[in-house]
BADO-447758 format. One line per field, with one value per atom (N, C-alpha, C): residue number from 1; residue in three letters; atom name; x, y, z. Coordinates in nm, 2 decimals, padded with zeros to 4 digits. Layout:
// residues N
pos	(NUM	...);
code	(ALA	...);
site	(CA	...);
c1	(X	...);
c2	(Y	...);
c3	(Z	...);
***
This chain:
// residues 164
pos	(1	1	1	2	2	2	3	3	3	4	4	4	5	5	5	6	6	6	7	7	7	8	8	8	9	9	9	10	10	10	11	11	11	12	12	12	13	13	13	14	14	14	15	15	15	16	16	16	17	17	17	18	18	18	19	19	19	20	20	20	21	21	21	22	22	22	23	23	23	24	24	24	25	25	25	26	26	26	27	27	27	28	28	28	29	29	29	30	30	30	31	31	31	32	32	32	33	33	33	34	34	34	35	35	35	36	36	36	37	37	37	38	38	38	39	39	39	40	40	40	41	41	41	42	42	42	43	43	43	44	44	44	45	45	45	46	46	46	47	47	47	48	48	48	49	49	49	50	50	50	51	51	51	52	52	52	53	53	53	54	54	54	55	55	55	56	56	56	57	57	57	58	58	58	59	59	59	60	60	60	61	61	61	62	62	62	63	63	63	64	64	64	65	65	65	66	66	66	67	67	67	68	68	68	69	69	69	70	70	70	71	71	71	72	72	72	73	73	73	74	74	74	75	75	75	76	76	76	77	77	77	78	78	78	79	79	79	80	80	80	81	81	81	82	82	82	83	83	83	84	84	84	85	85	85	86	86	86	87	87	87	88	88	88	89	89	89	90	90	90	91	91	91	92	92	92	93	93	93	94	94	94	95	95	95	96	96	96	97	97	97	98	98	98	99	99	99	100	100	100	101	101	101	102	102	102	103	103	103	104	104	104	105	105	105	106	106	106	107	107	107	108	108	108	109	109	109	110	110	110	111	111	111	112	112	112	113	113	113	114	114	114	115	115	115	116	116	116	117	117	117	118	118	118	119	119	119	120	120	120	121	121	121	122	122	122	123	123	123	124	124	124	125	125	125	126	126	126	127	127	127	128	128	128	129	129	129	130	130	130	131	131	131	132	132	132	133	133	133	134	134	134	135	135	135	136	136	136	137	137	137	138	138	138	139	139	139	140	140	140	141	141	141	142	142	142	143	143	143	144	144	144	145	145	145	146	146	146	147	147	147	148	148	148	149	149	149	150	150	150	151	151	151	152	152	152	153	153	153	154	154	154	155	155	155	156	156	156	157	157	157	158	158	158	159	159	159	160	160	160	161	161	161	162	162	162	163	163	163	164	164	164);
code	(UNK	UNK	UNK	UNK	UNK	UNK	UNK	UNK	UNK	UNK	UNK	UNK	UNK	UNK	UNK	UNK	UNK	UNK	UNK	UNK	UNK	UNK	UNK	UNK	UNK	UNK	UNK	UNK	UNK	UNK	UNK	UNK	UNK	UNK	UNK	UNK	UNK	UNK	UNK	UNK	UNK	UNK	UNK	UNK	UNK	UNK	UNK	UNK	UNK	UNK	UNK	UNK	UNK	UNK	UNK	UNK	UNK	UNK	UNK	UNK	UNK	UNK	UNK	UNK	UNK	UNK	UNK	UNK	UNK	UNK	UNK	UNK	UNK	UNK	UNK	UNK	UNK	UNK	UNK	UNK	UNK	UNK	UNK	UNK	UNK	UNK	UNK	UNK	UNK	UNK	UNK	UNK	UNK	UNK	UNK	UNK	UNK	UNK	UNK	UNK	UNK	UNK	UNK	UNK	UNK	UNK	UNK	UNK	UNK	UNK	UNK	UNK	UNK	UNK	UNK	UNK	UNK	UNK	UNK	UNK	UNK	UNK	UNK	UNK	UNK	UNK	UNK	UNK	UNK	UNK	UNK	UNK	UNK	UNK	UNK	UNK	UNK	UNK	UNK	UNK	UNK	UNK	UNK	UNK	UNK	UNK	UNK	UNK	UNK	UNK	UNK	UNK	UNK	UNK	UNK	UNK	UNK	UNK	UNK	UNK	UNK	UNK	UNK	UNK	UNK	UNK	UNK	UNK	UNK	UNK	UNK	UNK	UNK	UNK	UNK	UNK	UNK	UNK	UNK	UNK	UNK	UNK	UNK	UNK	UNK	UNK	UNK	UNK	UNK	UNK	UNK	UNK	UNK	UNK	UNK	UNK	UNK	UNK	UNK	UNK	UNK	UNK	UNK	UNK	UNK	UNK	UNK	UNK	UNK	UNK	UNK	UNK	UNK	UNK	UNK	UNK	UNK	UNK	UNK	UNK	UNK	UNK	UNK	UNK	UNK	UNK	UNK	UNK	UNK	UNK	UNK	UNK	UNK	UNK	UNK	UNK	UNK	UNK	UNK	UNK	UNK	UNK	UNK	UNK	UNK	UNK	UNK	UNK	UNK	UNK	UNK	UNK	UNK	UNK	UNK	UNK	UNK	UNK	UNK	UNK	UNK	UNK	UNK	UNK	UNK	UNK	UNK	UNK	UNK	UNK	UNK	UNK	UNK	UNK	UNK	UNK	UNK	UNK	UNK	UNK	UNK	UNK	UNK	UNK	UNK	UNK	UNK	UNK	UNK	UNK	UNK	UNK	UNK	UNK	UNK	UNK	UNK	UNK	UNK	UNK	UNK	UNK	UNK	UNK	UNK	UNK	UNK	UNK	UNK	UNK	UNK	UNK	UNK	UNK	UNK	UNK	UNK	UNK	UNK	UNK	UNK	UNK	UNK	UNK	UNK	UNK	UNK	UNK	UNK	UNK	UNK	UNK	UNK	UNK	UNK	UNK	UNK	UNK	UNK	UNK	UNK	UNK	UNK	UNK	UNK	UNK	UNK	UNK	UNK	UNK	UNK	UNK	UNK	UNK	UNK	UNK	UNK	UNK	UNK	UNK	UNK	UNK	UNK	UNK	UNK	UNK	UNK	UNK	UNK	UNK	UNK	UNK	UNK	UNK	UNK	UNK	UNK	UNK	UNK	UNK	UNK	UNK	UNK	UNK	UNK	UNK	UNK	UNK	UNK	UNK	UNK	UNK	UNK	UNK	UNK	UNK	UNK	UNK	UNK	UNK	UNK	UNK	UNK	UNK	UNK	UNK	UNK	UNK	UNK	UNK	UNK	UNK	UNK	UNK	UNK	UNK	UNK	UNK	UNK	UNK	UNK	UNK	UNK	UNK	UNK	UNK	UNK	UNK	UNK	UNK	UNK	UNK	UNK	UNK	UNK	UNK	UNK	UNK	UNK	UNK	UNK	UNK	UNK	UNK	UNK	UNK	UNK	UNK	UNK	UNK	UNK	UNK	UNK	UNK	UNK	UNK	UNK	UNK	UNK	UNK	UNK	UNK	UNK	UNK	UNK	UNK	UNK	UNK	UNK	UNK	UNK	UNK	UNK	UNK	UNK	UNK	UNK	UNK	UNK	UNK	UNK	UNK	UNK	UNK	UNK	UNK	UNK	UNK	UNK	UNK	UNK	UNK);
site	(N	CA	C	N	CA	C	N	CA	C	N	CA	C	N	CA	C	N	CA	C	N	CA	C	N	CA	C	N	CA	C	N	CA	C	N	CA	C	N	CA	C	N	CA	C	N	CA	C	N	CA	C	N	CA	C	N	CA	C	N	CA	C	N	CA	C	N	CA	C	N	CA	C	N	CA	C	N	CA	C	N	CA	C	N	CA	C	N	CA	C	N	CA	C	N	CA	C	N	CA	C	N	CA	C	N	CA	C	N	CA	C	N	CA	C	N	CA	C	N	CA	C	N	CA	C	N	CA	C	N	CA	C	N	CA	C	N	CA	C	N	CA	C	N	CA	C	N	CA	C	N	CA	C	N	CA	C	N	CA	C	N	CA	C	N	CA	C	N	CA	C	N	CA	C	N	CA	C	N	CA	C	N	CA	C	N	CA	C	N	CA	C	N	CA	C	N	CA	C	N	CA	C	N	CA	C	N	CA	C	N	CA	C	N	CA	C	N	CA	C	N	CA	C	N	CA	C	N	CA	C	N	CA	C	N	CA	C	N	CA	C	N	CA	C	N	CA	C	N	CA	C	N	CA	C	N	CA	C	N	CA	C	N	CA	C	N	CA	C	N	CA	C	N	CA	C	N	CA	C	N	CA	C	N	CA	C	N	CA	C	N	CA	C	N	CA	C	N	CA	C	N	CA	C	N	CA	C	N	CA	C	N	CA	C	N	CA	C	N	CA	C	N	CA	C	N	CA	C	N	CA	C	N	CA	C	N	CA	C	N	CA	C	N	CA	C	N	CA	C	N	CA	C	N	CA	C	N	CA	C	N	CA	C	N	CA	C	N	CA	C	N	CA	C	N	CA	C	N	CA	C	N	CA	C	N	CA	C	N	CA	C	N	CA	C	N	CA	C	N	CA	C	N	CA	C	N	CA	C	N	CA	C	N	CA	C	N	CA	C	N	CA	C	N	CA	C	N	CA	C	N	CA	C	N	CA	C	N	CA	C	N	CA	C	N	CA	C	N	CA	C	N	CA	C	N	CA	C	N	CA	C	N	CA	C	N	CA	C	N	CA	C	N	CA	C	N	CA	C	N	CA	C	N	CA	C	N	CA	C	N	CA	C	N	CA	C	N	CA	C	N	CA	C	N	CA	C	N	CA	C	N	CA	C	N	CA	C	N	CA	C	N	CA	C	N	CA	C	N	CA	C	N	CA	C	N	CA	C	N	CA	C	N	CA	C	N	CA	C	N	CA	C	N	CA	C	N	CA	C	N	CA	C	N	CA	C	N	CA	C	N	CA	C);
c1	(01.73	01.73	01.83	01.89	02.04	01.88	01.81	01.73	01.70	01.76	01.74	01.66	01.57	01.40	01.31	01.19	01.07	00.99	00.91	00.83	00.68	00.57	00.43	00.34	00.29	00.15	-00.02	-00.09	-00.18	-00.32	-00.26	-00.42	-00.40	-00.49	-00.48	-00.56	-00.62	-00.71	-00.74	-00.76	-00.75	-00.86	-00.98	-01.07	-01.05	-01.07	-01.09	-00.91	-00.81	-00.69	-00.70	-00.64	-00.67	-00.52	-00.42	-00.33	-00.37	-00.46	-00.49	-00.41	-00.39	-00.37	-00.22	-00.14	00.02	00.02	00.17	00.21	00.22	00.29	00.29	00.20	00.09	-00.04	-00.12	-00.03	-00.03	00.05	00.16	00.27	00.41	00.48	00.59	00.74	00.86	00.93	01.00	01.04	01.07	01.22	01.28	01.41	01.40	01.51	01.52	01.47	01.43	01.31	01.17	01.13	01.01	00.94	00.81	00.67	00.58	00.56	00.46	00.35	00.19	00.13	-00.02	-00.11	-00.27	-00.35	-00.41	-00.46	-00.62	-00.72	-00.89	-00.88	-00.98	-01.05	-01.16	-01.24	-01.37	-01.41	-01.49	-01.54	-01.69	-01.74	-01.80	-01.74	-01.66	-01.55	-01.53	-01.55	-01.54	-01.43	-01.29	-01.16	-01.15	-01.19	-01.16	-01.10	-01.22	-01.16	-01.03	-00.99	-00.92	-00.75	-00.80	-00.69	-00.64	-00.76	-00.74	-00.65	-00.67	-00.61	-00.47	-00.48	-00.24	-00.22	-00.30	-00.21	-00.14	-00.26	-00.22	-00.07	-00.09	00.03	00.12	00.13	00.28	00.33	00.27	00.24	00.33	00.31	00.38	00.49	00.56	00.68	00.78	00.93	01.03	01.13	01.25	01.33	01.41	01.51	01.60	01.72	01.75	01.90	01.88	01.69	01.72	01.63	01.67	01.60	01.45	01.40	01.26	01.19	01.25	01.21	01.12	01.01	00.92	00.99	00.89	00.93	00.91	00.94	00.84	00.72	00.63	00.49	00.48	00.45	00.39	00.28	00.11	00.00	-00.03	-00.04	-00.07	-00.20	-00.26	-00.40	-00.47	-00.61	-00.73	-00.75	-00.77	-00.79	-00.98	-01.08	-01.19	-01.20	-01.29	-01.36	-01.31	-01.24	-01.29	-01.36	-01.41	-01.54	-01.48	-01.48	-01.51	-01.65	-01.67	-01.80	-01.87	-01.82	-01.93	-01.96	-01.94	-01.92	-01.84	-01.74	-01.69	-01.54	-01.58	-01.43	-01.28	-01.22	-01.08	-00.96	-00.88	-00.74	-00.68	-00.74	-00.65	-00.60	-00.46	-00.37	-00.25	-00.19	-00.11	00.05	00.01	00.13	00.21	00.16	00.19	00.29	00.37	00.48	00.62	00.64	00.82	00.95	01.03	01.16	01.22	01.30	01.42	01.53	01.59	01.73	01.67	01.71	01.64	01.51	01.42	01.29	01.19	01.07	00.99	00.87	00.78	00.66	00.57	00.47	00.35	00.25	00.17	00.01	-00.06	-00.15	-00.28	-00.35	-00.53	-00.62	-00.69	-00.67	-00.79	-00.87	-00.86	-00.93	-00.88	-00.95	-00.94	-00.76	-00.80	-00.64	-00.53	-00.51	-00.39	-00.27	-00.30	-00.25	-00.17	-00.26	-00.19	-00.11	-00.16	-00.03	00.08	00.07	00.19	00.30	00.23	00.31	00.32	00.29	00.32	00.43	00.49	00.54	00.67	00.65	00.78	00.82	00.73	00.77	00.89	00.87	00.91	01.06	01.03	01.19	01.24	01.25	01.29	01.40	01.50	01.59	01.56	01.44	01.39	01.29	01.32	01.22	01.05	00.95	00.81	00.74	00.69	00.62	00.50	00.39	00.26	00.25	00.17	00.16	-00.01	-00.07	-00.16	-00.19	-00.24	-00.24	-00.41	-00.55	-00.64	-00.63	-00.56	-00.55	-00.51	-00.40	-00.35	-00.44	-00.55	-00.61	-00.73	-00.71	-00.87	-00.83	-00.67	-00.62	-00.62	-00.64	-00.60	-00.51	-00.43	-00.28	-00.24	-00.11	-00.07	00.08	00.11	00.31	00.38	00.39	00.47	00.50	00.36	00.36	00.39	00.35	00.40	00.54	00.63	00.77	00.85	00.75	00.85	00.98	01.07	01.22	01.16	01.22	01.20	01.29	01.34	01.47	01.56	01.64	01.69	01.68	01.64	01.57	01.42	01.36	01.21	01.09	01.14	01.03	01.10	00.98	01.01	01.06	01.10	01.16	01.06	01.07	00.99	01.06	01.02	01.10	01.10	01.25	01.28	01.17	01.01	00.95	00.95	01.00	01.03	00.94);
c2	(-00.34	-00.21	-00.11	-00.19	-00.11	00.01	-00.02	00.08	00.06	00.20	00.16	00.19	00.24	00.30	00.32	00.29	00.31	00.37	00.50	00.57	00.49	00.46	00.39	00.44	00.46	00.55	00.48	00.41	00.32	00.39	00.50	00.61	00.69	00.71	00.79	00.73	00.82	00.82	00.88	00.86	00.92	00.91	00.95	00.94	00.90	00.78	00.80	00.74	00.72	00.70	00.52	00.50	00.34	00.26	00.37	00.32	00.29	00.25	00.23	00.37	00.48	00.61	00.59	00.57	00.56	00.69	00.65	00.79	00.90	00.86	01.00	01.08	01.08	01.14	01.17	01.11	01.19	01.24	01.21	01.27	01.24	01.36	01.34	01.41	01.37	01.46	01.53	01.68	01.81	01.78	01.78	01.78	01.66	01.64	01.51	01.54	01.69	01.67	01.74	01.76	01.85	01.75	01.72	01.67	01.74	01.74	01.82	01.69	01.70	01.67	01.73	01.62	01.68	01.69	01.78	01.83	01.84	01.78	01.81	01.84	02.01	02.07	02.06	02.00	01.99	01.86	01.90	01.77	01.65	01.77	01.71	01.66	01.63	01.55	01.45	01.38	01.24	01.17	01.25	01.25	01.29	01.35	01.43	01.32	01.21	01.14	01.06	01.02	00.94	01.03	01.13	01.22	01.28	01.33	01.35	01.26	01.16	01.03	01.04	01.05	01.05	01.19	01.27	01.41	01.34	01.27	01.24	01.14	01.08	01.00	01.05	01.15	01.25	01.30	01.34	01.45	01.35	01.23	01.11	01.12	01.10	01.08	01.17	01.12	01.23	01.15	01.28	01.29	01.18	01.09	01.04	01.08	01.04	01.13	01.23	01.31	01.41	01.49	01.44	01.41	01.40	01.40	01.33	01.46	01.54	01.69	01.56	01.67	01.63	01.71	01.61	01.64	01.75	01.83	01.97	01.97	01.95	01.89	02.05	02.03	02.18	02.09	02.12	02.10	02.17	02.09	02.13	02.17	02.28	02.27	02.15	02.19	02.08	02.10	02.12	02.12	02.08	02.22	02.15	02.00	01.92	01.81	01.87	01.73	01.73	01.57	01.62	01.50	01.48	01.34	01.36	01.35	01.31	01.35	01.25	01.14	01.10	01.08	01.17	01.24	01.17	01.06	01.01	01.09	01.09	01.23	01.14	01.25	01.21	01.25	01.18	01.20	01.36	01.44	01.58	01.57	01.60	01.64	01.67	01.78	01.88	01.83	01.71	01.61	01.49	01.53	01.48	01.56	01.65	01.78	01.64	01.74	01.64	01.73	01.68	01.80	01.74	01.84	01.83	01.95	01.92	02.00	02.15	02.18	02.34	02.41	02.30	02.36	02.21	02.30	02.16	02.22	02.07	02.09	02.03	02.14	02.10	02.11	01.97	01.99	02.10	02.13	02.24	02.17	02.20	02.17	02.29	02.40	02.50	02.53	02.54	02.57	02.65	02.68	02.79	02.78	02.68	02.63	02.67	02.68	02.62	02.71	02.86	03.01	02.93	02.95	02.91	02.77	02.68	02.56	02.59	02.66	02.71	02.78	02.92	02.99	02.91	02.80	02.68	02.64	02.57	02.51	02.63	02.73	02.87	02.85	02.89	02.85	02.72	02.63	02.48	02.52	02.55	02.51	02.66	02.73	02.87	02.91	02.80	02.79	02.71	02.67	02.61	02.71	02.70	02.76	02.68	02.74	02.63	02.63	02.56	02.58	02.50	02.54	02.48	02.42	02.25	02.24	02.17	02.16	02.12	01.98	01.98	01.82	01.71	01.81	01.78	01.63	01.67	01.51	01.42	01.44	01.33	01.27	01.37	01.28	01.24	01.26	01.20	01.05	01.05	00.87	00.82	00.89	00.82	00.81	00.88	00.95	01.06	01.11	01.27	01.29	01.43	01.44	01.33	01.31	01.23	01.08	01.04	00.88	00.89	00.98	00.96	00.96	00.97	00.99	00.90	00.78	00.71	00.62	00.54	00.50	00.39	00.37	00.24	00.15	00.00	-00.03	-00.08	-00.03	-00.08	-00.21	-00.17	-00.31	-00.35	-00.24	-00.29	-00.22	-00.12	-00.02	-00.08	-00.12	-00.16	-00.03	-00.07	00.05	00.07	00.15	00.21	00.18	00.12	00.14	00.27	00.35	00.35	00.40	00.47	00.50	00.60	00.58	00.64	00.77);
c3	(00.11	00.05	00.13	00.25	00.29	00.43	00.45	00.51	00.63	00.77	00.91	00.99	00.89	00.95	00.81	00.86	00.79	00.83	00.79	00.86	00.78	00.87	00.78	00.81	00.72	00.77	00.73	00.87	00.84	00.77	00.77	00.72	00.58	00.52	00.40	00.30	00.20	00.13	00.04	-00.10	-00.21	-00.29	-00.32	-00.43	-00.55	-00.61	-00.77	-00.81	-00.67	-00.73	-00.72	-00.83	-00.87	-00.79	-00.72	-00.68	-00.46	-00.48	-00.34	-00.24	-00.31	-00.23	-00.21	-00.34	-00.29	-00.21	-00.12	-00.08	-00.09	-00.26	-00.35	-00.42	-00.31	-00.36	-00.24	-00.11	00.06	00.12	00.13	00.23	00.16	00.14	00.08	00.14	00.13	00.21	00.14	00.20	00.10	00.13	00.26	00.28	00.36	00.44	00.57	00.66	00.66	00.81	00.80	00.66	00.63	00.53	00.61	00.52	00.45	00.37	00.28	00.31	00.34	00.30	00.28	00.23	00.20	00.31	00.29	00.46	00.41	00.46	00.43	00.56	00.57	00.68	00.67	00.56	00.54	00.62	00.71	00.77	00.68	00.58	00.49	00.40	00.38	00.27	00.31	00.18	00.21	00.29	00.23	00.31	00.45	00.50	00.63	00.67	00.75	00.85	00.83	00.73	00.72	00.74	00.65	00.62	00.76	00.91	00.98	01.08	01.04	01.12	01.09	00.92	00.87	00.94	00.96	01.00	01.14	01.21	01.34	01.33	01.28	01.26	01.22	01.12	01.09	01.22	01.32	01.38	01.48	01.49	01.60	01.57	01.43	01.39	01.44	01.49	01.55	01.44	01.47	01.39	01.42	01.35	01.44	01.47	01.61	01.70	01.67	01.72	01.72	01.85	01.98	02.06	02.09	01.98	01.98	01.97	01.84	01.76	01.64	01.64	01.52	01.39	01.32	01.16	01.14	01.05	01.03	00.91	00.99	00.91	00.81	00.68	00.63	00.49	00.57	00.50	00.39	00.29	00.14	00.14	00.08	00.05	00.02	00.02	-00.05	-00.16	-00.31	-00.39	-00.37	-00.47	-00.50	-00.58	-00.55	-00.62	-00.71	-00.77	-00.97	-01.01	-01.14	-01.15	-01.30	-01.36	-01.47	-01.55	-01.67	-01.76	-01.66	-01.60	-01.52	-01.44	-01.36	-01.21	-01.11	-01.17	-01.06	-01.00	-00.86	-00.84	-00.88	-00.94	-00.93	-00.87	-00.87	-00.73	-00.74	-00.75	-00.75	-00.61	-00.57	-00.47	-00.52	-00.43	-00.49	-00.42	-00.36	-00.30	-00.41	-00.54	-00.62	-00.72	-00.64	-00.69	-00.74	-00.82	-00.87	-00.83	-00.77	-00.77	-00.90	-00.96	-01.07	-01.06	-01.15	-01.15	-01.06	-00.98	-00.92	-00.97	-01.00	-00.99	-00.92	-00.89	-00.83	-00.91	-01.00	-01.06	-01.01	-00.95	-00.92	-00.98	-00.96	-01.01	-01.02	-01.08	-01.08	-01.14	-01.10	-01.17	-01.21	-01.23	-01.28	-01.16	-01.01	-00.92	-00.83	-00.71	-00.65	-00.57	-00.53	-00.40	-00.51	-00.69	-00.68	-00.71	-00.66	-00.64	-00.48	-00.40	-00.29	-00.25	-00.37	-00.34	-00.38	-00.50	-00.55	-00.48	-00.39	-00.25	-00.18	-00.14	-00.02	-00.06	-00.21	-00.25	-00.27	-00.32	-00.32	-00.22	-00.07	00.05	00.13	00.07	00.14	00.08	-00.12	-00.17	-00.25	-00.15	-00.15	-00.27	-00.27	-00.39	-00.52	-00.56	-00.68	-00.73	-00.90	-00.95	-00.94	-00.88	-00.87	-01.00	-01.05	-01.16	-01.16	-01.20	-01.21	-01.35	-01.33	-01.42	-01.43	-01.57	-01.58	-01.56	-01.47	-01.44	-01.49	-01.54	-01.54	-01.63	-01.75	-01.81	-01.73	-01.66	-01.58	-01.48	-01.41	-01.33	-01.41	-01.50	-01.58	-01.62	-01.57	-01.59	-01.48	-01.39	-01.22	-01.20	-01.24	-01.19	-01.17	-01.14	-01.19	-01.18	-01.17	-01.25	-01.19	-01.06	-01.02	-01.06	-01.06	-01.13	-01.27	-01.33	-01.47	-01.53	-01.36	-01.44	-01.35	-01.32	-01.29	-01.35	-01.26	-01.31	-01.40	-01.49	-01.57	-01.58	-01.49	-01.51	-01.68	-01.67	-01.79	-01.90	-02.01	-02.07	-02.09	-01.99	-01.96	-02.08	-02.08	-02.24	-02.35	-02.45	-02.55	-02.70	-02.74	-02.82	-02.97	-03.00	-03.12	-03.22	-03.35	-03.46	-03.50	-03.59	-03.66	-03.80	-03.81	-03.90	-04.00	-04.10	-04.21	-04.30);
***
């Protein structure tokens, strides 16, 4: 893949996400030296511990040739529980933002945090318009914006006919 470092992160954890907690729904990078990730301060959360373990590990990582300057970690809120009709929680995290042409869209679920993910996210990409988006359907599939737009290689989606 042409690639002369891998940063891995043995910790992280996602409720309710059917993708064994991809990345793109823990730690993501804003520029080449700025991490956005999901940060639990609740120690009664089910996440904490695990979540507190990736901070630790971001927290390891140094730039390269760059004498051993850390990343610039910037923690996304926690987003309340969300449950669906049958109380099982699902993956809300706000590390599931998309960049595009000069704007970045972030998740929202209808809760308290997502005023302030929003200013986090103004924050990080000062030159993009941020926009919130509704993401509650999406996690009610065990996904959210990011996964839903992923690359599809050429050839692979079947095509629609043509209905009259």
């Amino acid at each position: 893949m042409g690639l002369s470092r891998v940063l891995w992160l043995h910790h992280g954890y996602l409720a309710g996400d059917d993708t064994d907690s991809h990345i793109d729904t823990l730690a993501r990078f804003c520029n080449p030296d700025t991490i956005a990730y999901v940060c639990c301060d609740d120690p009664h959360d089910e996440h904490y511990e695990a979540l507190q373990k990736m901070e630790a590990e971001l927290q390891s990582f140094r730039l390269p040739g760059a004498g051993g300057r850390p990343y610039q970690l910037v923690p996304l809120p926690w987003p309340d529980a969300c449950f669906d009709d049958a109380g099982q929680r699902l993956p809300a995290t706000y590390a599931n933002f998309l960049m595009i042409n000069g704007a970045v869209l972030v998740p929202t679920y209808g809760v308290r945090q997502d005023a302030e993910a929003l200013r986090v996210f103004t924050g990080i990409f000062p030159d993009h318009v941020v926009i919130g988006i509704n993401c509650r359907p999406l996690i009610l599939q065990h996904g959210s914006l990011h996964c839903v737009t992923m690359q599809y290689p050429t050839d692979v989606v079947n095509t629609v006919p043509n209905f009259q």
